[in-house]
Short mmCIF file of the C-alpha atoms (twelve columns), coordinates in Angstrom:
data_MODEL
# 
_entry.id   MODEL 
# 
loop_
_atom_site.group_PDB 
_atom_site.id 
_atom_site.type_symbol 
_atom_site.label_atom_id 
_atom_site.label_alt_id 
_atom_site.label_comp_id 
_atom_site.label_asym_id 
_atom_site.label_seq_id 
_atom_site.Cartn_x 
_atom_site.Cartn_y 
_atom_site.Cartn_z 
_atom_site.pdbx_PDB_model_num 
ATOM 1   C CA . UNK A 1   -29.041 -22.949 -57.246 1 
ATOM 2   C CA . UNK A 2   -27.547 -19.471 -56.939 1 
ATOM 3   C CA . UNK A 3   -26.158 -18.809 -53.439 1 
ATOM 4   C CA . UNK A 4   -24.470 -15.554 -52.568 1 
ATOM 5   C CA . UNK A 5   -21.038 -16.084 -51.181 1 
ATOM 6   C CA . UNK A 6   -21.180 -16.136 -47.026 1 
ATOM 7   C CA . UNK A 7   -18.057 -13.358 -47.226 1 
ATOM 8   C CA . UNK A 8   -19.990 -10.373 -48.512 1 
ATOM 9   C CA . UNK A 9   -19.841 -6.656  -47.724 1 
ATOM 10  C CA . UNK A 10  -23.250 -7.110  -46.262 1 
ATOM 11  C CA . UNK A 11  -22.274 -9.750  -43.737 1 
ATOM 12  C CA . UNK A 12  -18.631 -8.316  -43.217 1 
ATOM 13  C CA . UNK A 13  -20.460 -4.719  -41.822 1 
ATOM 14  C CA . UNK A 14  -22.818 -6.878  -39.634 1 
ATOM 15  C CA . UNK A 15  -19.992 -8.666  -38.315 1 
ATOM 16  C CA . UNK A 16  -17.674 -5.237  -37.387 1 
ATOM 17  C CA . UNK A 17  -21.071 -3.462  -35.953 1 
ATOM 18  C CA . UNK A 18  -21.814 -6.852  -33.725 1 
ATOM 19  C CA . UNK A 19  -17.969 -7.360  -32.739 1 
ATOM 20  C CA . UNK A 20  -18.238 -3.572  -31.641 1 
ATOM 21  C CA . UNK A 21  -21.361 -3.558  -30.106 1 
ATOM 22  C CA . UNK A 22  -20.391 -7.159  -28.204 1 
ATOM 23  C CA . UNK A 23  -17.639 -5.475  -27.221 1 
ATOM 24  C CA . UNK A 24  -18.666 -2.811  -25.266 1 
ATOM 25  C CA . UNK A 25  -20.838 -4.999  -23.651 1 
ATOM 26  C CA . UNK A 26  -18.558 -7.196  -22.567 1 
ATOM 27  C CA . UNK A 27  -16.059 -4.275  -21.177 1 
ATOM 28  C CA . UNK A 28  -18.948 -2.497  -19.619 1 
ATOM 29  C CA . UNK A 29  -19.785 -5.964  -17.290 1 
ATOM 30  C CA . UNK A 30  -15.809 -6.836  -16.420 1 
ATOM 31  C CA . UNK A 31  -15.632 -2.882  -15.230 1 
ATOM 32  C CA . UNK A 32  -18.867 -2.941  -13.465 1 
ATOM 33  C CA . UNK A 33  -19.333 -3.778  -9.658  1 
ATOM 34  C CA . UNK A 34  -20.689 -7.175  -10.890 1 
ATOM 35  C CA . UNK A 35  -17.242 -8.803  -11.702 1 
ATOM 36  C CA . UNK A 36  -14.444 -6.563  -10.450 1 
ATOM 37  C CA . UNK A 37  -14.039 -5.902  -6.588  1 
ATOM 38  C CA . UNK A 38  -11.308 -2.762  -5.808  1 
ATOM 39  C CA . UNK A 39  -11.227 -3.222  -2.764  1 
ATOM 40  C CA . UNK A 40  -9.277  -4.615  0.279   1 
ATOM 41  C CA . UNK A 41  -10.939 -7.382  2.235   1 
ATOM 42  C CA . UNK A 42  -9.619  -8.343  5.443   1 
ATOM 43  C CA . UNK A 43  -11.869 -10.894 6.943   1 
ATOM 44  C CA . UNK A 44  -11.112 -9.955  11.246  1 
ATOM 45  C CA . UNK A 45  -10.001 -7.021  12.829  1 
ATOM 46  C CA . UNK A 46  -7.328  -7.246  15.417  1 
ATOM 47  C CA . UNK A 47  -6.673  -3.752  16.185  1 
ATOM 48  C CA . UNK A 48  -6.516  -2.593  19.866  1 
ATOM 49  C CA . UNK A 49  -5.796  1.386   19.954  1 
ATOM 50  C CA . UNK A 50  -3.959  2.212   22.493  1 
ATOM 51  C CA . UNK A 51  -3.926  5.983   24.968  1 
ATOM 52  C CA . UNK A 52  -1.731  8.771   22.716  1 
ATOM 53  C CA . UNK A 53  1.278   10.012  24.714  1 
ATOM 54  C CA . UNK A 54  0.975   14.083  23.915  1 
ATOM 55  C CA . UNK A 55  4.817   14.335  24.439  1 
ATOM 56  C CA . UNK A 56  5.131   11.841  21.144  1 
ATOM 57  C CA . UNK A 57  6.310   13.516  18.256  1 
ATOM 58  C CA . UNK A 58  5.104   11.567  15.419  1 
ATOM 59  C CA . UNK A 59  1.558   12.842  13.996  1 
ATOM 60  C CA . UNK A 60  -0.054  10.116  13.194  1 
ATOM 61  C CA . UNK A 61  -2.707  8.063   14.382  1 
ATOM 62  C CA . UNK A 62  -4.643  4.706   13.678  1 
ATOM 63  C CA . UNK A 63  -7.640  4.973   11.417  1 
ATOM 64  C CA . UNK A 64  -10.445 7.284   12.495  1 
ATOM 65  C CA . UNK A 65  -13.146 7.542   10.026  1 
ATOM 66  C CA . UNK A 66  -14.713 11.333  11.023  1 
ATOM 67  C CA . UNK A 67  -10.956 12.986  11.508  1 
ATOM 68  C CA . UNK A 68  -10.044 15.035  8.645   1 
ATOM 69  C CA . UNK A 69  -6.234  14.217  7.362   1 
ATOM 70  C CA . UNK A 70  -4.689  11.601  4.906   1 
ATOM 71  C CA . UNK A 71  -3.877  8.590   5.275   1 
ATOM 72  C CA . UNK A 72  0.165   7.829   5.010   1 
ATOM 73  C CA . UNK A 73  3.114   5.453   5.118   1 
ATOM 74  C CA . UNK A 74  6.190   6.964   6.525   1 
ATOM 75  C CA . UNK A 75  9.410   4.924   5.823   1 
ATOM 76  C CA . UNK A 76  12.428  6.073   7.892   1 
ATOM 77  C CA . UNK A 77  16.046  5.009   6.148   1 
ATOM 78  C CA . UNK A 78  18.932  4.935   8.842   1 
ATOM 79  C CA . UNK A 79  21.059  7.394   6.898   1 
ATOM 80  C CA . UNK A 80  24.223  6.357   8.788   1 
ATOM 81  C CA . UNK A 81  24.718  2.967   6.780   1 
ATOM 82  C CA . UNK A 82  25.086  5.041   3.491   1 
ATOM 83  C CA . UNK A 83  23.293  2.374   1.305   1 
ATOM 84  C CA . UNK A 84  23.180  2.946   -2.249  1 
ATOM 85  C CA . UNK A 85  20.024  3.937   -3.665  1 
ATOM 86  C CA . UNK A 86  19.065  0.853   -5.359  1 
ATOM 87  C CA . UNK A 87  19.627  -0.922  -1.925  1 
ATOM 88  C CA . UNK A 88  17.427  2.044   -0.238  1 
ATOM 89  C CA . UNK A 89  14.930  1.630   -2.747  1 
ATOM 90  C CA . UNK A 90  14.724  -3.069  -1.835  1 
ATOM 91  C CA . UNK A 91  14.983  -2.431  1.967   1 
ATOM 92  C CA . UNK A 92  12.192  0.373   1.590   1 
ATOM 93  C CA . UNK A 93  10.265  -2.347  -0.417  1 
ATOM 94  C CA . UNK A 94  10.575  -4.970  1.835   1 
ATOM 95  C CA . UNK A 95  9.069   -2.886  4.398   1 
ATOM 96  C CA . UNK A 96  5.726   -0.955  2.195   1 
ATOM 97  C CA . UNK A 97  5.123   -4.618  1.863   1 
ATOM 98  C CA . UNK A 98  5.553   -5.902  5.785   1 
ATOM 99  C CA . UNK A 99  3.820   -3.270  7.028   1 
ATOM 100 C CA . UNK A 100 0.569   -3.784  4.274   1 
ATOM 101 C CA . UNK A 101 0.971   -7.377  4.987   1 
ATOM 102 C CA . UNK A 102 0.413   -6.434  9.128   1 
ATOM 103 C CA . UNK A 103 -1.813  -3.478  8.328   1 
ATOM 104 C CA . UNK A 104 -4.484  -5.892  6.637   1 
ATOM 105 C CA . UNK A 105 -5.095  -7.741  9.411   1 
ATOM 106 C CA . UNK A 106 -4.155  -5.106  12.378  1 
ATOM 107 C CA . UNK A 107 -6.377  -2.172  11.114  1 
ATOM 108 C CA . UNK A 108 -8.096  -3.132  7.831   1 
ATOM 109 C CA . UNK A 109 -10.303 0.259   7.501   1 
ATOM 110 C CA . UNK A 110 -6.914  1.959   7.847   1 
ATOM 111 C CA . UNK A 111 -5.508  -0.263  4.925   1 
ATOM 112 C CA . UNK A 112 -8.849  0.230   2.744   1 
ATOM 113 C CA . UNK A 113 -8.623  4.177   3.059   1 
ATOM 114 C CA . UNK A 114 -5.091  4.334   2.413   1 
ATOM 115 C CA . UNK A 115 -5.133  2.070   -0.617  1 
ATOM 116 C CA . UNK A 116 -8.321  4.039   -2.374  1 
ATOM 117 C CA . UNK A 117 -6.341  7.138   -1.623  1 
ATOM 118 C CA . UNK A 118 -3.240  6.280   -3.754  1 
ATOM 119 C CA . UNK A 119 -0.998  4.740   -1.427  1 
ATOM 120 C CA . UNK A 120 0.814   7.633   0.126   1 
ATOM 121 C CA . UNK A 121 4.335   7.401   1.400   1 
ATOM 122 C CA . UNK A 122 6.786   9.477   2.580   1 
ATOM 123 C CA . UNK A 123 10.189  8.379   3.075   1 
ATOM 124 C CA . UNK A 124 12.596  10.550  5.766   1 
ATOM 125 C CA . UNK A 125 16.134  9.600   7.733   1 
ATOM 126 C CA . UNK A 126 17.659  8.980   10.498  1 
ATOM 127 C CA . UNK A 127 21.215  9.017   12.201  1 
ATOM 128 C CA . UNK A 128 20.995  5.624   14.015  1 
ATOM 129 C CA . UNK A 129 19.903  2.067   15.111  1 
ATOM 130 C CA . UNK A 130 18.681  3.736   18.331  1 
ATOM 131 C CA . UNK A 131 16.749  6.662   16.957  1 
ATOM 132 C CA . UNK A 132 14.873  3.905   14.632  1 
ATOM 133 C CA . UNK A 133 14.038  1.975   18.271  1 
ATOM 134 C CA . UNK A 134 12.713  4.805   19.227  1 
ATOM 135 C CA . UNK A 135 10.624  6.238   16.429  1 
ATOM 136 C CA . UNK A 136 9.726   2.426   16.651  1 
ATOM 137 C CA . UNK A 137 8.250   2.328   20.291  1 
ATOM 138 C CA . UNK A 138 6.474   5.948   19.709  1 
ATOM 139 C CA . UNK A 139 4.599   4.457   16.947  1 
ATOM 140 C CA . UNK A 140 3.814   1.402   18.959  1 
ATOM 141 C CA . UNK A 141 3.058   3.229   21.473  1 
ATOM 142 C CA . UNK A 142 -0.110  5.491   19.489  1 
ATOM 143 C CA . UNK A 143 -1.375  2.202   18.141  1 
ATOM 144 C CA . UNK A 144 0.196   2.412   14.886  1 
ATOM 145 C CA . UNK A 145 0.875   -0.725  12.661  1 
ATOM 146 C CA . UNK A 146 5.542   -0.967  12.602  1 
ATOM 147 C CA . UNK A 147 7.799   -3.124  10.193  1 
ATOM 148 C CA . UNK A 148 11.567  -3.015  10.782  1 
ATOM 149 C CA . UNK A 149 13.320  -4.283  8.248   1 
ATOM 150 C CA . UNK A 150 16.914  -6.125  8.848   1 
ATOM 151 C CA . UNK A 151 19.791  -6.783  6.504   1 
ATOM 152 C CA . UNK A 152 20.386  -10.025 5.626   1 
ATOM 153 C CA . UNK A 153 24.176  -8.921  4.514   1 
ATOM 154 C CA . UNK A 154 24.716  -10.155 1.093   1 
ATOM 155 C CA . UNK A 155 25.426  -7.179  -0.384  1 
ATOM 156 C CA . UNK A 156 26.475  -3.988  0.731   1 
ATOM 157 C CA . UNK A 157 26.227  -3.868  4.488   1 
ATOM 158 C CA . UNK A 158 26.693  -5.518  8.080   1 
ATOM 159 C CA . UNK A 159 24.083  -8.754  8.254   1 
ATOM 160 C CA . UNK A 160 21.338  -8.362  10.586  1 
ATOM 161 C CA . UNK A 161 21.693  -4.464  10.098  1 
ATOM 162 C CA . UNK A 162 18.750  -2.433  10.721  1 
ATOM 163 C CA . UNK A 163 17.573  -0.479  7.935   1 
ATOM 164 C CA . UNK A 164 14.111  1.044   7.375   1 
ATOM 165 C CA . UNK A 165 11.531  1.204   9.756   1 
ATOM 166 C CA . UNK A 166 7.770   1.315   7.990   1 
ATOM 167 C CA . UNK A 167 5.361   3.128   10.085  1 
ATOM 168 C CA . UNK A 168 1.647   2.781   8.830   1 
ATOM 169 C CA . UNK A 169 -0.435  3.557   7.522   1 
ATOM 170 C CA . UNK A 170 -2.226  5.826   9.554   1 
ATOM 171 C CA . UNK A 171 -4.120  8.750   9.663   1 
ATOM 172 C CA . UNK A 172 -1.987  11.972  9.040   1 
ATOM 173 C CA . UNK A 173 -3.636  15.082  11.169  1 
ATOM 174 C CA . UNK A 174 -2.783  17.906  8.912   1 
# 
């Protein structure tokens, strides 16, 4: 009996074409629709708008599908503390994450635009405590998802300290 060996060139080139071909299968399923969800699901909305005060000065408002504007985060840092920047960048952290964590289940078409829309943020200052409170109960007041984050004072300042407020996010009316 004469048998060919089963590692030839013929079968190695059959091999590479169906590995390559199997392949791209394969990555053409996990990528499609069929496996992969990119999306935000939030199962109940609890969202109750509430009237907009015209003398407010923030320009934002909850999620409205036919308004034209972009959906943002805004982070305000109390810039009397003078925090370091890596201690800026945990306590702005702590509150992109509160305020998602709220968002999903306050205003879920809000979160869903926002997060196929990159995720905007923008980050600004204050002087004090009070001027947080009261960026705080503007926001509250439009309806607007809020996350203030306190210290816990391991590190650089004052336990219980307030230090970012995380607005959002909402729609930005340019």
């Amino acid at each position: 009996m004469n048998q060919s060996p089963w590692f030839s060139e013929k079968n190695a080139v059959a091999g590479l074409l169906a590995g390559f071909f199997g392949g791209l299968a394969l990555g053409w399923l996990f990528s499609s629709s069929l496996f992969v969800n990119n999306s935000v699901k939030v199962v109940s909305n609890a969202f109750d708008s509430g009237k907009d005060d015209p003398e407010d000065d923030l320009s934002f408002e909850p999620g409205c599908s036919d308004t034209e504007g972009e959906y943002k985060m805004v982070l305000v840092v109390r810039n009397d503390l003078k925090m370091g920047k890596g201690k800026v960048a945990a306590q702005c952290s702590h509150a992109t994450l509160g305020c998602f964590q709220k968002a999903c289940e306050q205003t879920p078409d809000a979160v869903d635009t926002w997060f196929s829309g990159g995720q905007a943020k923008v980050v600004c200052k204050c002087e004090s405590a009070d001027d947080l409170e009261e960026l705080r109960r503007q926001a509250k007041r439009k309806g607007l998802t809020t996350c203030l984050i306190r210290d816990a004072g391991r590190t650089q300042i004052e336990p219980g300290s307030k230090t970012v407020l995380g607005i959002g996010p909402g729609l930005y009316l340019t």
